[in-house]
C-alpha positions as CSV (number, residue, x, y, z in Angstrom):
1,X,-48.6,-45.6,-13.2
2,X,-46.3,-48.5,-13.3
3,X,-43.3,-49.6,-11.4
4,X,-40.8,-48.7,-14.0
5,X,-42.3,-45.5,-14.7
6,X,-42.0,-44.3,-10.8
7,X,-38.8,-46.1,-11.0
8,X,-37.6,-44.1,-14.1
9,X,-38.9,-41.0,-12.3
10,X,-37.1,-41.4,-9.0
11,X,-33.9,-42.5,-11.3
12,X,-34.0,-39.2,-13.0
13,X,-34.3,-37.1,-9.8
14,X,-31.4,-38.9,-8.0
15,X,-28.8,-38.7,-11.1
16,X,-30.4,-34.4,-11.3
17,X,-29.4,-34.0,-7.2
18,X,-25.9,-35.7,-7.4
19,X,-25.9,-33.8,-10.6
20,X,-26.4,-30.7,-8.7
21,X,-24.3,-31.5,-5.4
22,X,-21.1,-32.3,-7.8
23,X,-21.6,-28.8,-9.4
24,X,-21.6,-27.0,-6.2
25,X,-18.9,-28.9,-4.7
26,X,-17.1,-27.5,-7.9
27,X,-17.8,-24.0,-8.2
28,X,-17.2,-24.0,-3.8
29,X,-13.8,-25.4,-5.0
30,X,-13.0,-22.9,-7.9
31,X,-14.4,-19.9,-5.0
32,X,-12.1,-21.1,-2.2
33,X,-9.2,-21.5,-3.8
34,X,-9.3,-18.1,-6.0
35,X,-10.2,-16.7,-2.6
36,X,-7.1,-18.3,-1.5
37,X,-5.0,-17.7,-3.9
38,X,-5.8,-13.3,-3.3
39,X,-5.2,-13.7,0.3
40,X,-2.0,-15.5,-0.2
41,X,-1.2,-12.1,-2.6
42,X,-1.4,-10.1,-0.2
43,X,0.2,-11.6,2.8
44,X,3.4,-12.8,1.1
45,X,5.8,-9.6,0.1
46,X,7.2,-8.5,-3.3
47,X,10.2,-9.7,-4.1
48,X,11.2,-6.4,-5.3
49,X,10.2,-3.9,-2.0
50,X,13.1,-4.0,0.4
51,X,12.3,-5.4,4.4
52,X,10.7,-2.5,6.1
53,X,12.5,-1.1,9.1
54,X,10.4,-1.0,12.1
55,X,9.6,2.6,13.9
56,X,8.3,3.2,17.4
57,X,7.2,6.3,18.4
58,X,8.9,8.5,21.1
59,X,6.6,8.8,23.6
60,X,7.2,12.6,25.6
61,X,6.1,13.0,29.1
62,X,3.6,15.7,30.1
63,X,5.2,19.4,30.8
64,X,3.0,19.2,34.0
65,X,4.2,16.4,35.4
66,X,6.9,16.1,38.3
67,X,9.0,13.2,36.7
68,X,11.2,11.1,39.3
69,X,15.1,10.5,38.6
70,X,14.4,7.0,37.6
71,X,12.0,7.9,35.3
72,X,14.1,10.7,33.7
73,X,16.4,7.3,33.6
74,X,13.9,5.0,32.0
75,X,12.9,8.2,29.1
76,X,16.8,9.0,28.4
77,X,17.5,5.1,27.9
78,X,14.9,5.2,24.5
């Protein structure tokens, strides 16, 4: 074989592999940002659902349990 042709040859495979890292780089692109773009969905609110009001639960002590004044204090405040 002859220069050109080996040069030809190793012409064709570089322009194939930037080929194929410029395609992957593009189809990582169109993945992240439609992956993106559902998380972002999700974590901003509808406009139209009103802000949720916060509930904690009441928390009761044991009916076994001796319960000291300031205790009683600390339960009645809630």
């Amino acid at each position: 074989m002859n220069s050109k042709s080996i040069l030809q040859q190793i012409y064709l495979i570089t322009v194939t592999l930037i080929y194929m890292v410029a395609m992957v780089l593009v189809l990582t692109a169109i993945v992240a940002f439609a992956i993106s773009d559902e998380i972002l969905k999700k974590v901003k609110p509808s406009k139209k659902s009103p802000p949720q009001k916060l509930v904690y639960p009441q928390f009761k002590p044991l009916k076994n349990q001796t319960i000291s004044s300031k205790q009683e204090q600390l339960l009645n405040r809630f």
